[in-house]
C-alpha positions as CSV (number, residue, x, y, z in Angstrom):
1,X,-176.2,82.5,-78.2
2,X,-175.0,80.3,-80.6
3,X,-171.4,80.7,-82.6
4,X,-169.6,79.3,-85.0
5,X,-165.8,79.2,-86.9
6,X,-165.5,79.7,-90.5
7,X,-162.1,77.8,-91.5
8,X,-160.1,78.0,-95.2
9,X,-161.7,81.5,-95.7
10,X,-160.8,83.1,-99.3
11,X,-158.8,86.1,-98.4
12,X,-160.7,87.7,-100.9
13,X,-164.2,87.0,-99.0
14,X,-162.5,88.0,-96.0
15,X,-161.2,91.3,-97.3
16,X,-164.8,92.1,-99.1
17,X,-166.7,91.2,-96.1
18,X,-164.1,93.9,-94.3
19,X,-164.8,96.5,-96.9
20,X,-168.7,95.6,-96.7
21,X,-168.5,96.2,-92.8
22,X,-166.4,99.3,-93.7
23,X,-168.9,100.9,-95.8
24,X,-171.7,99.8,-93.1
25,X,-170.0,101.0,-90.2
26,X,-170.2,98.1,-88.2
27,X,-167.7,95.2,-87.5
28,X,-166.5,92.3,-89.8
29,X,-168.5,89.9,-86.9
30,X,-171.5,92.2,-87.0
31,X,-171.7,92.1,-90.9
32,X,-171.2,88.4,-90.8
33,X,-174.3,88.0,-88.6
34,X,-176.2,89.9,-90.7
35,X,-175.9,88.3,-94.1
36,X,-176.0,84.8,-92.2
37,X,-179.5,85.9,-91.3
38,X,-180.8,87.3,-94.0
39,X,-179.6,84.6,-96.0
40,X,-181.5,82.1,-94.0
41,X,-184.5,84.3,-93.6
42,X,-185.5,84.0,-97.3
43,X,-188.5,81.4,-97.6
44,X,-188.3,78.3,-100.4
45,X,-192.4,78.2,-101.4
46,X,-193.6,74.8,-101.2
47,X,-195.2,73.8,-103.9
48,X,-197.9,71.3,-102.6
49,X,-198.5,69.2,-106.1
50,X,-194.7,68.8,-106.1
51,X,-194.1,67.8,-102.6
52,X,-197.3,65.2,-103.0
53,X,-195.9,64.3,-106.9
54,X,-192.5,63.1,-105.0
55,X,-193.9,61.4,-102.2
56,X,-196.1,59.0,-104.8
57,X,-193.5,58.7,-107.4
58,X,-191.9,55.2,-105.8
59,X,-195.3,53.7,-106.0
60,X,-195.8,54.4,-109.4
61,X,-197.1,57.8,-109.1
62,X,-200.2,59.9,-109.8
63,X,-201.9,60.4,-112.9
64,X,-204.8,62.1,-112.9
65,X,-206.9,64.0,-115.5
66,X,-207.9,66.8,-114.2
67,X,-209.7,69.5,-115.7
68,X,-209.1,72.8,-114.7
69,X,-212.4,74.9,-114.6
70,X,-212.0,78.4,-116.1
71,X,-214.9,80.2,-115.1
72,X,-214.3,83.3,-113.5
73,X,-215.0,83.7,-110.1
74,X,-217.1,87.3,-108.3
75,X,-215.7,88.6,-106.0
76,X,-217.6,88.9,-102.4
77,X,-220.2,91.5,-101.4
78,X,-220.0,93.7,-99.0
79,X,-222.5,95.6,-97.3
């Protein structure tokens, strides 16, 4: 497994993280680990048009007209 050394920690971080680990009943190390991850869990959506958008802007870009259709759509039928 993987680790890593967090230098020119604010004391107060360090002391919050303490209390936080306090209050969890774990270690400061255990605490640590689980923020890191949680942190990192957390998905960024891509947003397709965007990613495409930014990838065409250099050459000049897109520019489309697009009509959206507005019809509402059923729903599918069981049986």
């Amino acid at each position: 497994m993987a680790a890593i050394l967090i230098r020119n920690l604010p004391a107060a971080t360090h002391h919050a993280l303490k209390q936080r680990a306090r209050h969890y009943g774990c270690r400061m190390e255990a605490e640590a680990r689980a923020i890191l991850a949680q942190a990192v869990q957390k998905e960024i959506p891509v947003r397709l048009g965007s990613a495409l958008n930014a990838l065409a802007r250099p050459g000049g870009g897109f520019n489309l007209k697009l009509k959206r259709d507005s019809t509402p759509t059923r729903g599918a039928e069981l049986s």
